[in-house]
C-alpha positions as CSV (number, residue, x, y, z in Angstrom):
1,X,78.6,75.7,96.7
2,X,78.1,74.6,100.5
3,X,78.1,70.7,102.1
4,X,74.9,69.0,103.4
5,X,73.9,70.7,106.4
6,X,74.7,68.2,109.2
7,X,78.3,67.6,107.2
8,X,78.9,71.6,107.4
9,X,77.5,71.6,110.8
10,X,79.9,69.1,112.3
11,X,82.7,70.1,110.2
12,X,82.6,73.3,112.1
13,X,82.0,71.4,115.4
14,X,85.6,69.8,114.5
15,X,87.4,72.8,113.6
16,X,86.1,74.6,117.0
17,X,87.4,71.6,119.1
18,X,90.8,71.7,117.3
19,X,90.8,75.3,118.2
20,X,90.5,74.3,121.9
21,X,93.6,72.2,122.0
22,X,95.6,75.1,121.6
23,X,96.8,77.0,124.9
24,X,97.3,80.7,122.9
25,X,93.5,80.5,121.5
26,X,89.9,80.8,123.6
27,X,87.1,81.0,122.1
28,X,83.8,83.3,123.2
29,X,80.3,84.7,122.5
30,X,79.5,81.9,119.8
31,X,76.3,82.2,118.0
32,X,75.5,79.6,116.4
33,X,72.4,80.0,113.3
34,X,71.3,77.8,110.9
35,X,73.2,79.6,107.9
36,X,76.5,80.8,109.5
37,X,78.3,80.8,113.1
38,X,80.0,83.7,114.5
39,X,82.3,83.9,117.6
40,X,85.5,86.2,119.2
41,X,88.5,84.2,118.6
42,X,90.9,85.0,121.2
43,X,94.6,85.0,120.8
44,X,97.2,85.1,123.3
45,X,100.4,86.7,122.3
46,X,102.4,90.2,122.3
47,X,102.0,92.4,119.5
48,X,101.9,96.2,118.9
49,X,98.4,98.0,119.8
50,X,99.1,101.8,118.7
51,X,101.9,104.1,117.0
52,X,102.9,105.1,120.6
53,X,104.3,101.3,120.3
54,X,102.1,100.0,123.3
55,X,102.2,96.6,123.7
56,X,99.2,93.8,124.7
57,X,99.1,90.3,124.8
58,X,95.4,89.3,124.2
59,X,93.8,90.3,121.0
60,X,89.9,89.5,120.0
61,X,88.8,88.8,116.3
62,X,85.3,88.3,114.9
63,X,85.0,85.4,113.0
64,X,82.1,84.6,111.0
65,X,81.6,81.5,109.1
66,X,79.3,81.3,106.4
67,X,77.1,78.4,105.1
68,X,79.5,78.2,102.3
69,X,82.5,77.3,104.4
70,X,84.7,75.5,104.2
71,X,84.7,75.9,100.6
72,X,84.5,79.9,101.4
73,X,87.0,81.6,103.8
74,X,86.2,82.6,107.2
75,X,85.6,86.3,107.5
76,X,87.3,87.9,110.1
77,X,87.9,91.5,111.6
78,X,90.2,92.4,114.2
79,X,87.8,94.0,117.3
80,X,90.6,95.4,119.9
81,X,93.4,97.6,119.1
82,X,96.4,96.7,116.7
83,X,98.6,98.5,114.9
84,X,99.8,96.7,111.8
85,X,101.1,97.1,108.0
86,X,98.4,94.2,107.4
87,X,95.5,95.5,109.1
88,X,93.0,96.9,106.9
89,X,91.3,100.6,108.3
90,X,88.3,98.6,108.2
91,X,90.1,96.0,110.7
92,X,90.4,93.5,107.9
93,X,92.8,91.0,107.9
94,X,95.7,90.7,104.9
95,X,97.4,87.6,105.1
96,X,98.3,85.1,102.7
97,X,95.5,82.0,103.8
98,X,92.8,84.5,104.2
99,X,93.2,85.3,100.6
100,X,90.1,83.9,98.0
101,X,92.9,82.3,95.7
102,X,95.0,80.4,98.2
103,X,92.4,79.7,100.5
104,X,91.1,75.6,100.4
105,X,88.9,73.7,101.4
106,X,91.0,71.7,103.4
107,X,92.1,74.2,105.3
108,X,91.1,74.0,109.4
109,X,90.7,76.7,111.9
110,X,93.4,75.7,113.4
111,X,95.6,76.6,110.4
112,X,93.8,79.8,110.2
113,X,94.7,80.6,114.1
114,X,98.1,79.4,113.7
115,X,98.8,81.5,110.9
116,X,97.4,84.9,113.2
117,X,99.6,84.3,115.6
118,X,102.5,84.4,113.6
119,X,101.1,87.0,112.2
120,X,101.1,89.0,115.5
121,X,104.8,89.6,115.5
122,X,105.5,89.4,111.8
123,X,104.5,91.9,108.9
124,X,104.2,91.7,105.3
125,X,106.3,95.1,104.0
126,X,105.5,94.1,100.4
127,X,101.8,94.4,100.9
128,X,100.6,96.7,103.4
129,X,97.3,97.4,104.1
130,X,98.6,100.1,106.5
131,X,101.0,102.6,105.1
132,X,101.9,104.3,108.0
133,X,102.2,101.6,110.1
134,X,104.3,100.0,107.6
135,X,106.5,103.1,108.0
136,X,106.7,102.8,111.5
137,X,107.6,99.2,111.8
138,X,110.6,100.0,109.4
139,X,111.4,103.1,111.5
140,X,111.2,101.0,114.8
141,X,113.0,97.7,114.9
142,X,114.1,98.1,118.3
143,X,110.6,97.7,119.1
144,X,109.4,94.8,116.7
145,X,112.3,93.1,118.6
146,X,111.0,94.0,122.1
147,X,107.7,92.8,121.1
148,X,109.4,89.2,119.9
149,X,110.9,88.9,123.2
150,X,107.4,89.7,125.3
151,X,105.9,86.8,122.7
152,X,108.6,84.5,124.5
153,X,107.4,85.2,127.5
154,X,103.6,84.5,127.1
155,X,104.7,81.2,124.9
156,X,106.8,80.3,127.8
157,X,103.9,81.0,130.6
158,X,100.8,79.5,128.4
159,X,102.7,76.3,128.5
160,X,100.0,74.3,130.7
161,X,97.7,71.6,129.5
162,X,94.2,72.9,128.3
163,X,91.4,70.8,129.9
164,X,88.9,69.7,127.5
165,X,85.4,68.7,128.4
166,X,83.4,67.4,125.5
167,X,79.3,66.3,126.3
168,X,77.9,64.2,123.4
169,X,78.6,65.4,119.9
170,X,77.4,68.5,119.2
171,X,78.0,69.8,122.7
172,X,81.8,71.4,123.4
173,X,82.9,72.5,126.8
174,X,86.3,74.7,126.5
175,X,88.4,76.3,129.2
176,X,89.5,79.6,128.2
177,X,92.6,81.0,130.3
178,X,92.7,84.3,131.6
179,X,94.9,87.0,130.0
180,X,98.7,87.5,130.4
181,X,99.4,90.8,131.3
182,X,102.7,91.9,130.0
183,X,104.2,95.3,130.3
184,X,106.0,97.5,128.2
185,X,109.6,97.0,128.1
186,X,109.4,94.8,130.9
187,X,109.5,91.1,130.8
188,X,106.6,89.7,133.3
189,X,103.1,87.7,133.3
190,X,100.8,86.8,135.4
191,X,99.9,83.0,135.9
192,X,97.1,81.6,133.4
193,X,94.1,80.7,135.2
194,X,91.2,78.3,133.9
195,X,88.2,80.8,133.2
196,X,84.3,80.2,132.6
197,X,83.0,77.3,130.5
198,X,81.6,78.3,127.4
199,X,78.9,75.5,125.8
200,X,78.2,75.2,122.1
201,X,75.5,74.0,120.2
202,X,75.2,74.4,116.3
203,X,71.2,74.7,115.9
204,X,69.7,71.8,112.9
């Protein structure tokens, strides 16, 4: 089941521009096609990276949406390091909207992005996809807590207005800030800066 293909096509244009209003989310590398788009979704926020409890504050995801969407989830694999109780070893994603019986049709990108950036510094223990980083989240609370308090902080320095450039219809001009660097244990960021200008076009 899929929509008319100018009704898919600017449904996606809307999602993508409500995913631009948002200062902890860039987008980059879109690749528009004529049966499915893929781009990096780019979330700002702290979360764990390995079992030595590293810490980072920008994370990339693949996104792919297929000519079935909306009515079909978004597929999406996590690209840079993470270390998670709901992260597949195939870099999969378990989380309850990304899941084929709770997923709908009226559900936005933005609720999807939303939902992974809560995800960043919350875990699932019922239904890990990770057992041994399932372990090591209960083992280590001191540092789930640490990484709370470092998600503050980039919250707290991401709070500046996105500029949104929009030519014609099908054309969308985002800013996409720069990454926070946050270190370990220690509570500082750099300022966010605007970065290159990405355009978008979803081929007929």
């Amino acid at each position: 089941m899929n929509l008319p293909h100018n009704i898919w096509k600017r449904r996606i244009e809307e999602d993508l521009k409500g995913l631009y209003n948002h200062p902890r989310v860039g987008i980059r590398n879109v690749s528009p096609g004529v049966d499915e788009v893929n781009f990096d979704l780019i979330l700002h926020g702290a979360a764990i990276v390995s079992h030595a409890g590293d810490i980072a504050t920008e994370h990339t995801l693949h996104v792919v949406l297929s000519r079935d969407y909306p009515y079909q989830m978004p597929i999406i694999k996590w690209v840079t390091p993470i270390w998670h109780p709901n992260v597949y070893p195939d870099s999969s994603i378990c989380i309850g909207l990304l899941k084929s019986y709770v997923w709908k049709d009226t559900n936005s990108l933005n609720e999807v992005a939303m939902a992974l950036i809560n995800f960043l510094t919350s875990h699932d223990a019922t239904d890990a996809a990770n057992s041994a980083a399932r372990t090591w989240y209960i083992d280590n609370p001191e540092k789930i807590m640490e990484v709370k308090r470092q998600d503050k902080l980039v919250e707290e320095q991401l709070k500046i207005p996105k500029r949104i450039v929009i030519k014609a219809r099908q054309t969308i001009q985002p800013t996409t800030p720069h990454p926070i660097q946050t270190k370990t244990g220690a509570q500082s960021a750099q300022a966010v800066a605007p970065q290159t200008v990405t355009k978008i076009r979803i081929n007929k």
